[in-house]
C-alpha positions as CSV (number, residue, x, y, z in Angstrom):
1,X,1.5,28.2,8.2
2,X,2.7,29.3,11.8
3,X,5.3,28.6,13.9
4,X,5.3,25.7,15.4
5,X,6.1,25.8,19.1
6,X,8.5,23.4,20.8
7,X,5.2,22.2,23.3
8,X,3.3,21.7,19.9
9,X,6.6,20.0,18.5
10,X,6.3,17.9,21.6
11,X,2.9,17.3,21.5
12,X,2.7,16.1,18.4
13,X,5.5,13.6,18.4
14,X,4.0,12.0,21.5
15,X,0.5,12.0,19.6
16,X,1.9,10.2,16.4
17,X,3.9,7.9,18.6
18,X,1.0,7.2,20.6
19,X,-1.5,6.6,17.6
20,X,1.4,3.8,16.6
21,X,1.3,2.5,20.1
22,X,-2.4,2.0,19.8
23,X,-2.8,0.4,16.7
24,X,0.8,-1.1,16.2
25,X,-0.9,-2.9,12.9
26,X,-1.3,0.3,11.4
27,X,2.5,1.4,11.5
28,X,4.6,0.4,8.5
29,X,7.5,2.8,8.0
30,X,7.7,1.4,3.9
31,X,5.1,3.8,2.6
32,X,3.5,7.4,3.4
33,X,0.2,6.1,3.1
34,X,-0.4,2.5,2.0
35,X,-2.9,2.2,-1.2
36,X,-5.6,0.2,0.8
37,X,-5.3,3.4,3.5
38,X,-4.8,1.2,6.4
39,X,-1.0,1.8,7.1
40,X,1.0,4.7,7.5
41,X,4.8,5.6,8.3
42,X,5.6,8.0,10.8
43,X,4.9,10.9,8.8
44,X,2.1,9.4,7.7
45,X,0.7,8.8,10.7
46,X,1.2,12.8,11.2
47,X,-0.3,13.5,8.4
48,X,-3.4,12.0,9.4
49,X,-3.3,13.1,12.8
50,X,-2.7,17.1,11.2
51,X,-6.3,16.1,9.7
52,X,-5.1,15.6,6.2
53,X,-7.2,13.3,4.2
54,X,-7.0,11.7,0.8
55,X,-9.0,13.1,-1.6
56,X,-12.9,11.7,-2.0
57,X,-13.3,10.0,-5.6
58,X,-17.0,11.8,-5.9
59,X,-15.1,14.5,-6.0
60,X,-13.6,13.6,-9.5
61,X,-15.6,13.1,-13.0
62,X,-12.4,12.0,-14.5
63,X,-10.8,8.2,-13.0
64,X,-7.5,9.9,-13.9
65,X,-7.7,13.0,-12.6
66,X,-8.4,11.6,-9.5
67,X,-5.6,9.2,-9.6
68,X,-3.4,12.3,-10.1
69,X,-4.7,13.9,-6.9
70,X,-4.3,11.0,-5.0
71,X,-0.7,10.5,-6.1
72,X,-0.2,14.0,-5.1
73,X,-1.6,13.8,-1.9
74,X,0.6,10.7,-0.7
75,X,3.8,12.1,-2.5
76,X,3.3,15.5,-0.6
77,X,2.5,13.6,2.7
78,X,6.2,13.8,4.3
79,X,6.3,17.7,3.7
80,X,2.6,18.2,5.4
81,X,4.3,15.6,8.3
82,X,7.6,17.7,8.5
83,X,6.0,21.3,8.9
84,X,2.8,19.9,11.2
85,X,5.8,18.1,13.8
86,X,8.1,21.2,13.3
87,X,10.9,19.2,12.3
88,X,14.0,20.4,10.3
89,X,15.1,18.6,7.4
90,X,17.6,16.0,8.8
91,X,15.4,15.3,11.5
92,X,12.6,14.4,8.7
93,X,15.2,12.7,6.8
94,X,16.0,10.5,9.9
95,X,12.5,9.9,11.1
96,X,10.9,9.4,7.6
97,X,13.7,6.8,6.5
98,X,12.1,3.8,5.6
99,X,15.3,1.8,7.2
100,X,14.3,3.5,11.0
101,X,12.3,0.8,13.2
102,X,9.7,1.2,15.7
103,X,12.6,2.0,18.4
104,X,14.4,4.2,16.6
105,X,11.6,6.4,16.3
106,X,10.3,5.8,20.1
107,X,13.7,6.6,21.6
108,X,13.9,9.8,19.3
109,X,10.3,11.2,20.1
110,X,11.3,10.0,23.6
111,X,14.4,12.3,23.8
112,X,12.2,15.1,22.8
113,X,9.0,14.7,25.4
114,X,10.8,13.7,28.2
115,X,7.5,12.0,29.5
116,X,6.8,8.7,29.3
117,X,3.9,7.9,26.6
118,X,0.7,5.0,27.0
119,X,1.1,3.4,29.9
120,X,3.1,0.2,30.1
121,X,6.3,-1.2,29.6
122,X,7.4,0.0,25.9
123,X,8.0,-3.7,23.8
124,X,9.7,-3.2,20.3
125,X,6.7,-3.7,17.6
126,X,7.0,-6.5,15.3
127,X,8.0,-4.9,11.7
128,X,5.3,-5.0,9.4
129,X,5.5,-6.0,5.4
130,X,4.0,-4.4,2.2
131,X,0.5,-4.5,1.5
């Protein structure tokens, strides 16, 4: 993989923010990917936006071994995330911690645009529970 370059960096911390911003629903910071598919954490909202996709079940004869990709594919989700933002490993710690909230990650993604993302007056999202 190449280089990531601080304007990608940048870009793509606004992007994942921003795809939060838009659907706040689909943010919960619990799980990579959630089993149903329809909410991501941080890095798994930059997984998706990298273009990474779970794996199709026609794909698979075998229930099982398609279970086993699947499992794969969410459990390697925050290393696609960390190398697709350009992050170093504390700063994937911090902003893959299930513990950070909407804010947290806002006001660091904030610190490292320096321009102000969708329009409108930023409001804390609610925190969302577990599937």
């Amino acid at each position: 993989m190449t280089e990531v370059t601080p304007e990608q960096r940048q870009q793509r911390l606004a992007q994942t923010i921003n795809a939060i911003i838009a659907n706040p629903a689909s943010w919960n910071q619990v799980h990579w990917h959630s089993n149903c598919g329809t909410s991501h954490c941080f890095a798994g909202h930059a997984d998706l936006l990298a273009g990474n996709r779970p794996p199709d079940p026609s794909e698979y004869e075998d229930e099982r071994d398609y279970c086993y990709a699947l499992e794969d594919w969410h459990d390697n989700a925050s290393i696609r995330a960390e190398k697709w933002l350009g992050l170093g490993r504390q700063e994937a710690n911090y902003l893959f911690s299930a513990e950070r909230n909407f804010g947290e990650l806002y006001n660091f993604a904030q610190s490292e645009v320096m321009e102000p993302f969708l329009p409108g007056e930023y409001e804390p999202l609610p925190e969302t529970t577990d599937d």
